[in-house]
C-alpha positions in Angstrom: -24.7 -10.4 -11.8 -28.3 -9.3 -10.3 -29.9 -9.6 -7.2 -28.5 -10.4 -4.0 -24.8 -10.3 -3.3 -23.2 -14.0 -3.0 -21.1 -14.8 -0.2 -18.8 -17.0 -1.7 -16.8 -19.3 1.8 -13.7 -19.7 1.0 -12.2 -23.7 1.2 -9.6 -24.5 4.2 -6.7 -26.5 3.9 -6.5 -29.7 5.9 -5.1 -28.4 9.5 -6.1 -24.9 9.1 -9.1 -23.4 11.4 -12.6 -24.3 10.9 -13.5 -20.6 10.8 -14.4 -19.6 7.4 -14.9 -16.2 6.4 -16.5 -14.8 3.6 -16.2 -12.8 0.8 -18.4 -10.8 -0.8 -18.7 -10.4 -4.4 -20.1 -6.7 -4.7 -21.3 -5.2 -8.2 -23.1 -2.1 -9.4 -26.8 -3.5 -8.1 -25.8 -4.1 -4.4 -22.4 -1.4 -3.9 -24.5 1.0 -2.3 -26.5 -1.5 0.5 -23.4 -3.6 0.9 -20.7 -0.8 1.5 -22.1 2.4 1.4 -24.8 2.1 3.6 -22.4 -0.3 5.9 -21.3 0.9 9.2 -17.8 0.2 10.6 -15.2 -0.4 8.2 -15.3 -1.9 4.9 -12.1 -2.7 2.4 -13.1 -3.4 -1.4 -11.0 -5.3 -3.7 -11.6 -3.7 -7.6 -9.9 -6.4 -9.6 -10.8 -8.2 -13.1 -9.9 -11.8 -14.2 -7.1 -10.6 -17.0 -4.9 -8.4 -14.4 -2.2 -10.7 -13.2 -1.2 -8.1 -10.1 -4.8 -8.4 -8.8 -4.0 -13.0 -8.7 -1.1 -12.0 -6.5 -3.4 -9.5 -4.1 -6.6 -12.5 -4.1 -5.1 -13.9 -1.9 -4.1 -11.2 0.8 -7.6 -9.8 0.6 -9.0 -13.5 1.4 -6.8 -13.8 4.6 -7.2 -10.6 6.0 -11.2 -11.2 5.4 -10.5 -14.3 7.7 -8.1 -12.3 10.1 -10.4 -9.7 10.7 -13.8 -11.4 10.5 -16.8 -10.2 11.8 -14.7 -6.7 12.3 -14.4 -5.8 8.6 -16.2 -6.4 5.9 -14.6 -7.5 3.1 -15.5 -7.8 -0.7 -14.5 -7.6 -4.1 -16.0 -6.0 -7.1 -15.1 -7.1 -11.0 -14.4 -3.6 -12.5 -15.0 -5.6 -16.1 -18.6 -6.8 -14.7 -19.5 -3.7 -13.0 -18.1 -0.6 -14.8 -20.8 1.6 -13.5 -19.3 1.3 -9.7 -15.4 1.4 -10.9 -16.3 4.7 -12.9 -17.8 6.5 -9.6 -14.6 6.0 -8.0 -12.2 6.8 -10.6 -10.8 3.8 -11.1 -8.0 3.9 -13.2 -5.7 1.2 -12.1 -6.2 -2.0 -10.7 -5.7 -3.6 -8.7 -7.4 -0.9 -6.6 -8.3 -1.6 -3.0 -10.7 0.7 -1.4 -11.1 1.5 2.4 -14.7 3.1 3.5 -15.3 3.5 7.7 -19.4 4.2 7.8 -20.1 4.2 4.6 -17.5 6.7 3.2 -14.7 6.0 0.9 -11.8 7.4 3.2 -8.7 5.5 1.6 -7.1 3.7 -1.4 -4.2 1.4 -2.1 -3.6 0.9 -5.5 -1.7 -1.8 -7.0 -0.2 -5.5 -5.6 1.2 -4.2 -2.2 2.6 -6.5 0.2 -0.2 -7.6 3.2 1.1 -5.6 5.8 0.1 -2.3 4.0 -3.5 -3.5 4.0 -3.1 -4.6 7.6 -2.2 -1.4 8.6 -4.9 0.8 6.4 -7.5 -1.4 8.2 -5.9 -1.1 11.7 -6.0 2.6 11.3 -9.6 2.9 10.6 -10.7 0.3 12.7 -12.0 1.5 16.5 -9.3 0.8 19.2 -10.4 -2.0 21.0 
């Protein structure tokens, strides 16, 4: 995938909020603009299509995108499609989630963990409010 990054909105279930949040699908074109030159805090999903641990964390990394909207941003980046970006940061395993605050990587959780550990990574590189 080339070009500009897609935002993809995630669907709500009937009764849920209207807020959607999305997102992003990041690759090897856009990695740098979209999370490296980001400031604040960004958490990056490395996952491909075959790994059946990164179904169970798709989820988690789509309601915490909506939990912490417009305070995170959130993506994910298909280590298959985009081998260039997963080489860079040594990734071995997936799924891998990344944390960077300003640009730098400063964390990473590896494997399905439950959402509370990614709750907490991003509460402790997020500003106190």
């Amino acid at each position: 995938m080339k070009g500009p990054a897609k935002e993809r909105p995630r669907t709500l279930k009937r009764g849920m909020e209207s807020e959607m949040a999305a997102v992003m699908e990041v690759n090897d074109t856009n990695f740098g603009e979209e999370v490296e030159q980001t400031d604040g805090v960004a958490m990056v999903d490395f996952w491909a299509a075959w790994c059946g641990p990164c179904r169970l964390v798709s989820p988690i990394v789509d309601e915490l995108a909506r939990e912490y909207a417009g305070r995170v941003k959130v993506a994910k980046l298909d280590v298959d499609a985009s081998q260039r970006t997963a080489m860079r940061f040594n990734i071995r395993s997936i799924p891998s989630i990344l944390f960077f605050k300003d640009g730098a990587h400063v964390d990473t959780v590896i494997g399905a963990v439950p959402k509370q550990v990614l709750a907490q990574k991003i509460k402790e590189y997020l500003p106190e409010a």
